[in-house]
C-alpha positions as CSV (number, residue, x, y, z in Angstrom):
1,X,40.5,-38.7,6.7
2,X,41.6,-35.6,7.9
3,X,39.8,-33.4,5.4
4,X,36.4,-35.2,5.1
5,X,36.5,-34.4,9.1
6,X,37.4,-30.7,8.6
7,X,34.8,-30.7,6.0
8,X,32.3,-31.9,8.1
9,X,32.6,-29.9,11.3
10,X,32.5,-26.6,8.7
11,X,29.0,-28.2,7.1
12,X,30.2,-27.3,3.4
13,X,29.3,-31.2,2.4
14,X,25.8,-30.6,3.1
15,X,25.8,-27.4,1.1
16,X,26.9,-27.3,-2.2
17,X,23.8,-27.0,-4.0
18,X,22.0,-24.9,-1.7
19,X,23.6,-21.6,-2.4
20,X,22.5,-22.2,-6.5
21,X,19.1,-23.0,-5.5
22,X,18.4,-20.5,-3.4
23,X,20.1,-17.8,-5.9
24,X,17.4,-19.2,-8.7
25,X,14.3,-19.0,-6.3
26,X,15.3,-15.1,-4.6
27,X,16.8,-14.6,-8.6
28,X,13.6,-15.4,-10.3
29,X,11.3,-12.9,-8.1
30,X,13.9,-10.4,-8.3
31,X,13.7,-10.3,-12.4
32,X,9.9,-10.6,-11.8
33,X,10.4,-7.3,-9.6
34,X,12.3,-5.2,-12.1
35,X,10.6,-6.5,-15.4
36,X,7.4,-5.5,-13.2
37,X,8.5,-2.1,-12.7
38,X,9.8,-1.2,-16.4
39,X,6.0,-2.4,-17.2
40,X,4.5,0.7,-14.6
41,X,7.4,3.2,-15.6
42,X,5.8,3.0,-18.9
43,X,2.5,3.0,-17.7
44,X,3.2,6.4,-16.0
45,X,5.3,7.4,-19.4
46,X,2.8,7.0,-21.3
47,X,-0.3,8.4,-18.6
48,X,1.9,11.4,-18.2
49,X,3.1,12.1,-21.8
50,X,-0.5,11.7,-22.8
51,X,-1.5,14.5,-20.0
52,X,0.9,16.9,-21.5
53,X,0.1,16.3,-25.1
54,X,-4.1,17.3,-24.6
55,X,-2.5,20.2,-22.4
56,X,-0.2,21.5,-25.3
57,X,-3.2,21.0,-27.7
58,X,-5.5,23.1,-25.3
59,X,-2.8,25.5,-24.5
60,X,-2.7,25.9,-29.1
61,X,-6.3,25.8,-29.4
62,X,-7.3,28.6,-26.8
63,X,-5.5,31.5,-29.0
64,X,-7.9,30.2,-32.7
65,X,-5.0,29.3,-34.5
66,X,-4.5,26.9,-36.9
67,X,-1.6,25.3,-39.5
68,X,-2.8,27.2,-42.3
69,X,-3.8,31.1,-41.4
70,X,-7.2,32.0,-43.2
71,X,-8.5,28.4,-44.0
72,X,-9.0,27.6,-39.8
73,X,-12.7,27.4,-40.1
74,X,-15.0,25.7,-42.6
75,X,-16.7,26.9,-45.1
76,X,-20.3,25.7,-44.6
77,X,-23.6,28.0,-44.5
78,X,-21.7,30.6,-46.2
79,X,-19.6,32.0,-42.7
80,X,-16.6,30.6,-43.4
81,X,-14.4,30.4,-46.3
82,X,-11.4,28.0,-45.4
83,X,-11.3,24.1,-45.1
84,X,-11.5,23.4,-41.6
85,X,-8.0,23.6,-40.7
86,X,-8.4,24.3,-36.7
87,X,-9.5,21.0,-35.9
88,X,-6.9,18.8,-37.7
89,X,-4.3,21.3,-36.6
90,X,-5.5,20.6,-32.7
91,X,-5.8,16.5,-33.5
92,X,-2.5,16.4,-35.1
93,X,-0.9,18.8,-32.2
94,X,-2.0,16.0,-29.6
95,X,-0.7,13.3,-32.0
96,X,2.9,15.1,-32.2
97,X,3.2,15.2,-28.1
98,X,1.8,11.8,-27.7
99,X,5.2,10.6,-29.2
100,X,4.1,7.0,-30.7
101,X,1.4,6.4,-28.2
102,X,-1.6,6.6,-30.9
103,X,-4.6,7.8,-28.5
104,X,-8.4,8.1,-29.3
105,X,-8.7,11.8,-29.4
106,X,-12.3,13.1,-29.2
107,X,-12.9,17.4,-29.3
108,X,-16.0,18.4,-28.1
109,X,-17.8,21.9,-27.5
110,X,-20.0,23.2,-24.4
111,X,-21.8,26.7,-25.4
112,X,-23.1,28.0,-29.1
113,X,-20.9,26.2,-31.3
114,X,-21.5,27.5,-34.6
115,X,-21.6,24.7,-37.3
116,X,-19.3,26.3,-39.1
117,X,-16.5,25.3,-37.0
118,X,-17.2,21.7,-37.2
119,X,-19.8,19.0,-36.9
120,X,-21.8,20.7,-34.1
121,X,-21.2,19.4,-30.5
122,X,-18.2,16.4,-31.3
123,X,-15.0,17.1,-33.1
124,X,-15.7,20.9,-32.8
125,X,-13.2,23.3,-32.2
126,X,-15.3,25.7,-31.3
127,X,-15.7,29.6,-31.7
128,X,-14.9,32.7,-29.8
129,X,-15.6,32.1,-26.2
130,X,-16.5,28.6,-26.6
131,X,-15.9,26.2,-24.0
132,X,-14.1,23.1,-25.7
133,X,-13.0,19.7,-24.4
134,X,-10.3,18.0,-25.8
135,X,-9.9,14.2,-24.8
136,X,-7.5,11.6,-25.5
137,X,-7.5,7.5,-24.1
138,X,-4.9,4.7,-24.5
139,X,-5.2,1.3,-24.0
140,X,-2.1,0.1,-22.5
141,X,-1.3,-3.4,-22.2
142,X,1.5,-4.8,-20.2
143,X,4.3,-6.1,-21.6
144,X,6.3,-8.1,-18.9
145,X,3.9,-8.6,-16.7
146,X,1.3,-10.5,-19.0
147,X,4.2,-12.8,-19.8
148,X,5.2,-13.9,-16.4
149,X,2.5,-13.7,-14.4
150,X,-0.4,-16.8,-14.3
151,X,-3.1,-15.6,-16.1
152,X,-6.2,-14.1,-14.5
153,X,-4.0,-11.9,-11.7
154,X,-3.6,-8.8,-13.7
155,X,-5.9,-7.4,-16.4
156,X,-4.7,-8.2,-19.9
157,X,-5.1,-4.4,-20.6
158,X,-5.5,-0.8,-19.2
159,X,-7.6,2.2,-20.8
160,X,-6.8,5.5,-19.3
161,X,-8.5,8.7,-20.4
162,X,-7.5,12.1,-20.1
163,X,-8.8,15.4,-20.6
164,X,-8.4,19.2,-20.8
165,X,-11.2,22.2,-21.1
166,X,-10.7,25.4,-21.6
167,X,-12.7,28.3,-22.7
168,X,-11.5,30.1,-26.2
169,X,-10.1,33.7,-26.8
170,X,-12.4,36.1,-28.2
171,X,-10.4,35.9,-31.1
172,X,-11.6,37.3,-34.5
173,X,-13.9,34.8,-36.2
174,X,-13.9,33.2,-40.0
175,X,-15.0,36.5,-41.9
């Protein structure tokens, strides 16, 4: 008799399943919280990284370098005598520092753009002096958030597109 009285006056009778069910309720949108913000870290990963990659491809395209010296331009009306190297070389440089993303990468040139550095205005690198546009977009979808959250609240998916433009060196053209 004496316990059920002490147990009374302290309230732990009325309480034993109250702590659990409030632990699964504050539980549940705490997990929602964090699985949410792993989902925008790599948004911003992935935004950022994506940033950086078209940068270090502008910063490599500026100079008129390519993988293979003598074959950067190509050989079309007679100008050039390589294969076209410069633009694959500034494709696969933004592929490299994308690190798995797998962006749409488009290259486009503002100003003479000789033919024989590429297909005209899109995916050309462009000649000496040339203003040139390199631009990348990812479709992110979340992960997490997709899963948990009722449909309809959040887009399924994100496209983001970045871009760089620079103006080339007056480097030495395909002879």
């Amino acid at each position: 008799m004496f316990c059920k009285l002490r147990m009374l006056k302290s309230g732990h009778a009325n309480e034993s399943g109250q702590s659990m069910v409030e632990f699964a309720l504050v539980g549940s949108v705490f997990i929602l919280l964090m699985f949410g913000m792993f989902d925008m870290a790599y948004y911003f990963y992935g935004r950022v990284t994506l940033q950086n990659a078209v940068r270090q491809a502008a910063r490599y395209a500026i100079t008129g370098n390519c993988g293979t010296p003598g074959s950067c331009f190509a050989g079309s009306n007679g100008k050039g005598g390589g294969t076209g190297d410069r633009l694959n070389t500034i494709i696969s440089t933004v592929q490299t520092f994308s690190f798995g993303l797998n962006p749409t990468i488009s290259i486009t040139c503002q100003g003479v753009c000789l033919g024989y550095y590429g297909d005209g205005g899109t995916n050309n690198a462009g000649g000496p002096g040339d203003t040139v546009m390199i631009s990348a977009s990812y479709t992110w979808s979340p992960f997490v958030i997709a899963r948990l959250v009722p449909k309809g609240t959040f887009p399924s998916s994100y496209t983001y597109s970045v871009s760089s433009i620079f103006k080339n060196e007056q480097f030495p053209p395909a002879s």
